[in-house]
C-alpha positions in Angstrom: 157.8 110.4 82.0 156.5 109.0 78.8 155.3 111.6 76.3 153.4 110.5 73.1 150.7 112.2 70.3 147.7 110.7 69.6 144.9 111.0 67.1 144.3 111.4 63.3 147.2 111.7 61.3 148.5 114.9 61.0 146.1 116.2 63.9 147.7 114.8 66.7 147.3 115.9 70.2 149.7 115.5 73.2 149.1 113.1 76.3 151.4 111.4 79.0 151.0 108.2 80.5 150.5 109.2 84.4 151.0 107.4 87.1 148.7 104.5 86.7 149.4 103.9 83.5 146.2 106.0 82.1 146.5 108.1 79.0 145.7 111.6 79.7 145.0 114.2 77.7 147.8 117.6 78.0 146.4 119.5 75.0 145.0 121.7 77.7 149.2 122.1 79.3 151.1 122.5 76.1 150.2 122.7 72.1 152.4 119.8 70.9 155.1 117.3 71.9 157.8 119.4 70.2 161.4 120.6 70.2 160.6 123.2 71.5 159.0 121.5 74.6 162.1 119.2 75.2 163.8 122.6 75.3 162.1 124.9 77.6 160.9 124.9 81.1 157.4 123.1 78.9 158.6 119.3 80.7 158.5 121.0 84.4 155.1 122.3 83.5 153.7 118.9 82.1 155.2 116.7 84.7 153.3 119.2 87.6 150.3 118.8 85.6 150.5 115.1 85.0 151.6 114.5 88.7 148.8 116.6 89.7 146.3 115.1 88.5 142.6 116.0 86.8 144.1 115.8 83.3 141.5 114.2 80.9 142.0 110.6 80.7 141.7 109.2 76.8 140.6 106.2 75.6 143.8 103.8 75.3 143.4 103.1 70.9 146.7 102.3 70.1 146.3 102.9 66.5 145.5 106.5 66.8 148.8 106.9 68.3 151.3 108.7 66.1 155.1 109.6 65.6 156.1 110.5 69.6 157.5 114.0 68.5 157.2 116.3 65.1 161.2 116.0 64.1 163.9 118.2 62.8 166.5 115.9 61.0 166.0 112.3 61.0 169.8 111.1 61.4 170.4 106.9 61.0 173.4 105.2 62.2 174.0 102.1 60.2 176.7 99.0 61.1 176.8 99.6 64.9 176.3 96.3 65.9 179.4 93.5 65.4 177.2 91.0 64.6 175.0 92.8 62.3 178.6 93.7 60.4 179.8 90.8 60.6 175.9 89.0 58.8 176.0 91.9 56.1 179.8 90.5 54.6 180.8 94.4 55.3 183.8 96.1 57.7 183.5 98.3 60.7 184.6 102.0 59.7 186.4 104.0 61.6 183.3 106.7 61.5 179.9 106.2 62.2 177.9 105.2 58.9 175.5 108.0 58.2 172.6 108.9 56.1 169.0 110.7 56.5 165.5 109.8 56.5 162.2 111.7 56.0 159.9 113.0 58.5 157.2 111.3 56.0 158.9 107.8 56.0 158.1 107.6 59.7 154.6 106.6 61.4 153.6 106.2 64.8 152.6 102.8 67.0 149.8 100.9 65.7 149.8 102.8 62.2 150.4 100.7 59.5 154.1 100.2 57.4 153.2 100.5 53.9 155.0 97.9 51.6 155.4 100.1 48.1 154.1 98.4 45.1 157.1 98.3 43.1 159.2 96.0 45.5 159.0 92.9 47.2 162.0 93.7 49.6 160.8 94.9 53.0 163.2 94.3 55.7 163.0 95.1 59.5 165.2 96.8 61.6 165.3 97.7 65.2 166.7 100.3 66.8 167.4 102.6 69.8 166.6 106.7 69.0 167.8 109.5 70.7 165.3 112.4 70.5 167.7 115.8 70.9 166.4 118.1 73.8 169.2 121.1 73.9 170.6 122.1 71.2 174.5 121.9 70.5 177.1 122.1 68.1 180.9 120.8 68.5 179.2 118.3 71.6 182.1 116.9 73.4 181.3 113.6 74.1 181.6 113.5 77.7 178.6 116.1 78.0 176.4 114.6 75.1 174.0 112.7 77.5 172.9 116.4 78.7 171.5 117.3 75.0 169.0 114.3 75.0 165.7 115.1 75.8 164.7 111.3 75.5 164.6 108.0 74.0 162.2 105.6 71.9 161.3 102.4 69.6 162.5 102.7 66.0 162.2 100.6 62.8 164.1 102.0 60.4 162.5 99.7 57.8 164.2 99.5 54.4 163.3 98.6 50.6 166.5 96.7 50.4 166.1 96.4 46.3 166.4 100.2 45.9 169.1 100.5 49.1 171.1 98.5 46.9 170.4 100.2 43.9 174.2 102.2 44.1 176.0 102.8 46.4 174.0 105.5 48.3 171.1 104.3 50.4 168.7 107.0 51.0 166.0 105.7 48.0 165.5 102.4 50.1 164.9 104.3 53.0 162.7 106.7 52.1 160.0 105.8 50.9 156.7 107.0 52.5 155.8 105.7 55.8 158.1 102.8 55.8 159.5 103.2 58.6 158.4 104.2 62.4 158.9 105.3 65.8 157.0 105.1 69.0 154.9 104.5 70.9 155.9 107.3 73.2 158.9 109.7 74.1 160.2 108.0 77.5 162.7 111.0 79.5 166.3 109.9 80.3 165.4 109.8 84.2 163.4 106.8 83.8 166.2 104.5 82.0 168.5 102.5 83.5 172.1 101.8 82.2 172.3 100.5 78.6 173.9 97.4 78.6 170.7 96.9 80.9 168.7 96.8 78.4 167.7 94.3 75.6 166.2 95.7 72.2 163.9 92.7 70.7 162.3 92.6 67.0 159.5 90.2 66.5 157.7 89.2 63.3 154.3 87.6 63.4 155.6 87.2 67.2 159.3 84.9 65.8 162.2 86.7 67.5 164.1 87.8 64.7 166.6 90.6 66.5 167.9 90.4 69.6 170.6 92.2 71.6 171.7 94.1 74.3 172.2 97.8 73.9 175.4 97.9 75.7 176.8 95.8 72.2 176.4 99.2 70.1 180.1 99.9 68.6 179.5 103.6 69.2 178.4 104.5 72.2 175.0 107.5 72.2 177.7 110.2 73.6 180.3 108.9 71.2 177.3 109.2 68.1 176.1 112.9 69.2 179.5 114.3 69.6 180.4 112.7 66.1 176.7 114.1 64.5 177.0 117.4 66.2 180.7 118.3 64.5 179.1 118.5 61.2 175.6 119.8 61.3 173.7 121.8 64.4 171.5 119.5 66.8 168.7 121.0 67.5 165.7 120.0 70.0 163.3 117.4 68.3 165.9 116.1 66.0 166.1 112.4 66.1 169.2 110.0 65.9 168.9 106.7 65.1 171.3 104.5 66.8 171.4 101.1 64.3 170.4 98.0 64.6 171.3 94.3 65.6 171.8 91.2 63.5 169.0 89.2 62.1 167.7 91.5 59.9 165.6 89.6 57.0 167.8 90.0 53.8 170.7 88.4 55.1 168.8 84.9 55.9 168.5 81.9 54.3 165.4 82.1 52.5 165.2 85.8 52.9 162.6 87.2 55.0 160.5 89.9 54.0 157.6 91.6 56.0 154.4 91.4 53.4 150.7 92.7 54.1 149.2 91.0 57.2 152.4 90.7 58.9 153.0 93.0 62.2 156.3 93.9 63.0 157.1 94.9 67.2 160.2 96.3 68.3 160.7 96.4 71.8 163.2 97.5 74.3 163.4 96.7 77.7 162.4 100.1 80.2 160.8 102.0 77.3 158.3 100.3 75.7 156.8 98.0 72.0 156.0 100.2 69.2 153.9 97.5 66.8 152.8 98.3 63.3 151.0 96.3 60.9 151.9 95.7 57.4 149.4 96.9 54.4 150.1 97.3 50.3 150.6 100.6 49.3 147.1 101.9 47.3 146.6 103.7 44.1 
C-alpha cells in the first residue's frame, strides 16, 4: 500500500494510491498519515477502505504533495556505501555514522529544495528511509524488520560549506527545507529483497548516483538495532539509510544543484520523489 499527504503546506490531508493507480482521498478513514497510524490497527482500517472502494478520488498535482508522514526523530546514516567512502578520502567505522535532521529541513515530492543565500554548495544525496511503525528499544537485530512500518525516497541534501565548517555536520544539514522525502509511504509487503532494488539520483535527468541497495555496509536490521540501543524508536520516526557515490562535491568540476535545476531520486518498487530547485527569498 502506498500512503502519502497532500495539499498546502502544513494542511495536508491523507490519501492512498488504490488499485488503479488513482489518488483517493482517506481524510474521511483516518485524520493524518502518522505514527500513530503505522502503529495501531489504523493500516487494517485504510487498506479495507481503500480496497473497498468509493473513496474520493483527487486530482493527481504532484506539487501539492507533501512530506509522506509528520516525523518524530529524523535519524541519517552517513558512509554506508564503499564507494561513496572510498570518493569522500574517508574510512569505514566500525559504527554507523550518525547525526539528526529537522522535521523543517524536509519537504515533500514536487515542493521545491530551497538553495540558502549564503552558500553556493548544494549537493545531492540519495537515499533509502525506513519510517518506524512499532516502537522498540534494545531491537535485536534479527527482529528489527518487524518495527518498520514502511519505506520511501530521501535526499538528504546538504550545504557542504557549512557541513565542513568543523567537525560536526548538523549546520549543513539543516537548513530549512533542504532536504526531502516522498512521494509516498510504500508498506514493507509490497518490496521485494534489497539487493533487488536500484536507488538512482538524476540531475536535470544526468544519472549522477547509482547503486544497488543490497551494497549498504550496514544492513536496515543491522542500523535499527544499532539506533534503538541508544535512543527509543518510536512510530513515525524516520531513519535514513546513506547514500551512494557520486555525490556532487566530490567531482571534478564540482557539481552543485542551483535554481532551475530538479533533482529525482528514485528507487526501484517504491517510487521518484522530484523537487525543483528555487533561491531562498527575503
Amino acid at each position: 500500500m502506498k500512503l502519502l499527504r497532500v495539499g498546502p503546506r502544513g494542511h495536508e490531508r491523507p490519501a492512498a494510491l488504490d488499485g488503479d493507480g488513482r489518488l483517493v482521498d482517506l481524510s474521511g478513514v483516518v485524520d493524518d498519515i502518522t505514527g500513530e497510524l503505522l502503529a495501531g490497527d489504523g493500516l487494517d482500517r485504510v487498506r479495507a477502505a481503500v480496497d473497498g472502494g468509493g473513496l474520493p478520488v483527487l486530482d493527481g498535482d504532484g506539487s501539492r504533495v507533501g512530506p509522506p508522514i509528520r516525523p518524530g526523530k529524523i535519524l541519517c546514516i552517513g558512509l554506508n556505501y564503499r564507494d561513496h567512502i572510498a570518493e569522500t578520502d574517508m574510512k569505514a567505522m566500525p559504527y554507523p555514522t550518525l547525526f539528526i535532521r529537522f522535521a523543517d529541513s524536509v519537504t515533500g515530492s514536487g515542493r521545491p529544495i530551497i538553495k540558502p543565500r549564503n552558500s553556493e554548495a548544494l549537493d545531492f544525496e540519495g537515499e533509502l528511509a525506513v519510517v518506524i511503525g512499532k516502537a522498540g528499544r534494545h531491537i535485536p537485530s534479527e527482529h528489527a524488520m518487524a518495527h518498520i512500518g514502511g519505506y520511501t525516497c530521501f535526499n538528504d541534501a546538504s550545504i557542504r560549506d557549512w557541513q565542513f565548517h568543523t567537525t560536526q555536520v548538523v549546520p549543513g544539514k539543516n537548513f530549512p527545507a533542504v532536504g526531502s522525502c516522498g512521494p509516498w509511504l510504500v508498506t514493507p509487503d509490497e518490496l521485494p529483497a534489497f539487493d533487488t532494488m536500484r536507488i538512482t539520483t538524476r540531475l536535470n535527468d544526468m544519472v549522477v548516483q547509482d547503486a544497488s541497495l543490497g551494497d549498504m555496509i550496514y544492513s536496515v536490521a543491522e542500523i535499527i538495532s544499532y539506533c534503538s540501543a541508544f535512543t527509543p524508536l518510536s512510530p513515525g520516526d524516520i531513519i535514513a539509510t546513506g547514500s551512494p557515490a557520486g555525490i556532487g562535491n566530490r567531482r571534478n568540476p564540482k557539481l552543485f544543484m542551483k535554481p532551475g535545476d530538479v533533482i529525482e531520486v528514485e528507487i526501484s518498487h517504491i517510487g521518484c520523489l522530484t523537487n525543483p530547485i528555487e533561491a531562498e527569498h527575503g
